[in-house]
C-alpha positions in Angstrom: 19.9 19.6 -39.9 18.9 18.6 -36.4 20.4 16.0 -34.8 19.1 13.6 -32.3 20.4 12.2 -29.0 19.7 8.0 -29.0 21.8 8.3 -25.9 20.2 6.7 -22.7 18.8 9.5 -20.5 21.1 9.7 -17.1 18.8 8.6 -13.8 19.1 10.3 -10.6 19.7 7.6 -8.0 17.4 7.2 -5.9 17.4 7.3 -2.3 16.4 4.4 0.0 17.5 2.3 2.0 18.1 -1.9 1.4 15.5 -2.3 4.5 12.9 0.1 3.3 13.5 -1.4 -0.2 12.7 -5.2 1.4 9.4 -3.7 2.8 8.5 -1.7 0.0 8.9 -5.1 -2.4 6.9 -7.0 0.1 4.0 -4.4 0.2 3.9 -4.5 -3.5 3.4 -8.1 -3.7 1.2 -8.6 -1.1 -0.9 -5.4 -2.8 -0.9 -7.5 -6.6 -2.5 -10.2 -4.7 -5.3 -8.7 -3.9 -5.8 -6.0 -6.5 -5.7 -8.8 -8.6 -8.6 -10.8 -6.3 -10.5 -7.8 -7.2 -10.4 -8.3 -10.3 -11.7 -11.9 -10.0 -15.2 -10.8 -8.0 -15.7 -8.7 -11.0 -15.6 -11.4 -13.2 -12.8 -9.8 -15.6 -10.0 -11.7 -17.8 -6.3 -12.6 -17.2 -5.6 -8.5 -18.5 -8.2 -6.9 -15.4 -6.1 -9.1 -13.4 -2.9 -7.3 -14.8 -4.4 -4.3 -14.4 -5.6 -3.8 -11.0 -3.1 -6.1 -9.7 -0.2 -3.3 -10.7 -2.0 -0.7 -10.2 -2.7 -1.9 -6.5 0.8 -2.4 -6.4 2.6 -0.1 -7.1 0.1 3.1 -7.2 0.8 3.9 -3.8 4.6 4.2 -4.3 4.1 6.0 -7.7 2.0 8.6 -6.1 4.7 9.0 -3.0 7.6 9.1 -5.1 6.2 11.6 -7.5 5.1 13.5 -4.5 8.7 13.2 -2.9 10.5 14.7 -5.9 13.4 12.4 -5.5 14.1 10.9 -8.8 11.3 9.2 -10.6 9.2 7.0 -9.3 10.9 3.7 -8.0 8.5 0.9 -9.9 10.0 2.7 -13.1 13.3 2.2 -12.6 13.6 -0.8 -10.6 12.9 -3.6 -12.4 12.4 -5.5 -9.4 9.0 -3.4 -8.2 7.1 -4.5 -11.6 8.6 -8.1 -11.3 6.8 -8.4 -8.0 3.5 -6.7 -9.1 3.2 -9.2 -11.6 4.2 -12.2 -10.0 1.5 -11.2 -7.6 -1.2 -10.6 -10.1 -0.4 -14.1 -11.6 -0.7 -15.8 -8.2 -4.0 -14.6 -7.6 -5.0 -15.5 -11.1 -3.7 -19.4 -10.9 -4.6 -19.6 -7.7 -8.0 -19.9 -5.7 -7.7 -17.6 -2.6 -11.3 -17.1 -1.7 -12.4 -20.0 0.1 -11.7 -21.8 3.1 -7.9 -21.2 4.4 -7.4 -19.1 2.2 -9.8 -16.4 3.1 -7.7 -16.0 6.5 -4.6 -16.0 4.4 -6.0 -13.3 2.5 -7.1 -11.4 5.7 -3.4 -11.6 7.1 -2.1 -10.4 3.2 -4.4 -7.4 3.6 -2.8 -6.6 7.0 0.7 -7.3 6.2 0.8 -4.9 2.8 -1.2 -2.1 5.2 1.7 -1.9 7.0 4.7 -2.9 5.1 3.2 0.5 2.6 3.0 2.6 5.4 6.4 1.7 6.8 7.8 2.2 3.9 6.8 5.2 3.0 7.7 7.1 6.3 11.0 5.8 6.1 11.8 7.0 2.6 10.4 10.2 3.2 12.6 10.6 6.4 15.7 9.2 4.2 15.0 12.0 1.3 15.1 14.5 4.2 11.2 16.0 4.2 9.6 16.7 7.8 8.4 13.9 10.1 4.9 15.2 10.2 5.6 14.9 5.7 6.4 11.3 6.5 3.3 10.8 8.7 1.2 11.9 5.5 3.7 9.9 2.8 2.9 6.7 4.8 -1.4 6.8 4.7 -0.6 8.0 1.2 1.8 4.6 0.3 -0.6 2.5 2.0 -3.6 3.6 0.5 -2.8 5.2 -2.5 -3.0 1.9 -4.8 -6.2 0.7 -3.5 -8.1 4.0 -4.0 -6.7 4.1 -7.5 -7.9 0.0 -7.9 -11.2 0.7 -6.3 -11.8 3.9 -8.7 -11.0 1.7 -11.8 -13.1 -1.2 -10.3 -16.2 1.0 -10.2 -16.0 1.3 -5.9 -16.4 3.6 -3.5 -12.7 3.0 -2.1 -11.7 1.3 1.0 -10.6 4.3 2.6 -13.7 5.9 2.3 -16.3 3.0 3.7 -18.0 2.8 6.7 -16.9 -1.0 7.2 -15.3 -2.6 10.2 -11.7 -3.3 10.4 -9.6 0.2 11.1 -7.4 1.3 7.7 -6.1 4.5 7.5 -5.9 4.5 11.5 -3.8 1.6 11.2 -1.8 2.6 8.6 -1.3 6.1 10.6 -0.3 4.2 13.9 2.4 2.4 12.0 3.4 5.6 10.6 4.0 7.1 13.8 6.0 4.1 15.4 8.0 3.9 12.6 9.0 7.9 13.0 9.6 7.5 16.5 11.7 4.3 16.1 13.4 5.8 13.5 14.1 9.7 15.2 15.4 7.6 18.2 18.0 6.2 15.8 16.3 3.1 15.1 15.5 2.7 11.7 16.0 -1.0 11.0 13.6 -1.7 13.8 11.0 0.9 13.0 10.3 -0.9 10.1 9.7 -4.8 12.1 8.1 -3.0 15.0 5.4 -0.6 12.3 4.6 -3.3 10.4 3.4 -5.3 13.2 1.5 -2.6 14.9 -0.4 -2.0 11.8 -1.3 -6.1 10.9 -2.3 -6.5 14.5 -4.3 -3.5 14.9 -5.9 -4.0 11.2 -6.6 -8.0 12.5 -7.7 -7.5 15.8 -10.5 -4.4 14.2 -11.9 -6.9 11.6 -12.1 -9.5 14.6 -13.8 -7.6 16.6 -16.0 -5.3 14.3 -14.1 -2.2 15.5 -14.9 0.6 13.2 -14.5 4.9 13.0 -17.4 6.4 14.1 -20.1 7.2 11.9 -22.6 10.5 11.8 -26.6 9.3 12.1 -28.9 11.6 11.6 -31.8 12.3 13.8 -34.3 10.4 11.2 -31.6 7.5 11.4 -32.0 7.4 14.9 -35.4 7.6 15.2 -36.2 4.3 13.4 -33.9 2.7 15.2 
């Protein structure tokens, strides 16, 4: 007769560090939020919220740390990752973050989980032991991993992928660099503080301005210009 094993399956621990860990938590958060607010331009119910608010959260570190192959993903087995996703979610459900202040709140949230996802996931790649140019990669990946897959579900060309003003993935790659530099000098504590605020000034000051990649025309665009 075959017998079956109702005993707990052992975990590998994972590897990161309590600063990256601080970030990370603070990235998913800030992502709920507005994966959530997505949710409420496209007129869904408190579940849509749910949804795209966890997926926006912690899709980005999913995708790393399955990439990573250290252990499973973090958000599944720390409670503490989901805890934030939802509180986040439920935040931007209860409360009404697209006019007045709180549009420039918002703006600031965007920035701060740009780069608080791509600090984080340079430094855990760096702490699992993969190449610097792997944690280059791992951090656009973190930071924009959980808005393509919200955008996808939402019905939207994603983010990434738009031809808007404000940079993104240039940001989120300039943090990524700092951060590697910081932390190859022996820095890693201050990587993290010093990436995150390259990435929310450099997001801010490009929706300020307008500032934008370049983008091909064709001769027929030009021409009727």
């Amino acid at each position: 007769m075959a017998s079956f094993d109702l005993t707990a399956p052992t975990v590998p621990e994972e590897v990161i560090s309590l600063g990256t860990l601080v970030v990370d938590l603070l990235g998913v958060f800030a992502g709920s939020v507005l994966g959530a607010l997505a949710a409420e331009r496209r007129k869904m119910d408190l579940m849509g919220f749910l949804v795209l608010g966890l997926v926006s959260g912690v899709g980005g570190g999913i995708i790393r740390d399955t990439l990573l192959q250290a252990g499973p993903p973090l958000a599944l087995v720390r409670p503490s990752y989901l805890v934030a996703a939802l509180v986040g979610s439920f935040v931007a459900f209860l409360l009404d973050l697209r006019k007045g202040p709180g549009m420039r709140v918002l703006a600031t949230l965007d920035a701060v989980t740009l780069g608080s996802f791509a600090v984080a996931g340079t430094q855990r790649t760096l702490e699992v032991g993969l190449h610097p140019g792997t944690a280059l990669l791992m951090g656009v990946i973190t930071a924009a991993g959980g808005g393509v897959v919200r955008d996808v579900l939402s019905r939207q060309t994603p983010a990434l992928m738009r031809a808007v003003p404000g940079y993104y993935a240039t940001a989120a790659l300039a943090a990524s660099a700092v951060c590697l530099a910081l932390s190859q000098a022996g820095h890693p504590r201050l990587a993290l503080g010093v990436g995150m605020v390259v990435a929310t000034t450099l997001r801010l000051v490009s929706l300020r301005f307008g500032w934008r990649l370049p983008v091909k025309r064709t001769r027929g665009e030009e021409s009727r210009e």
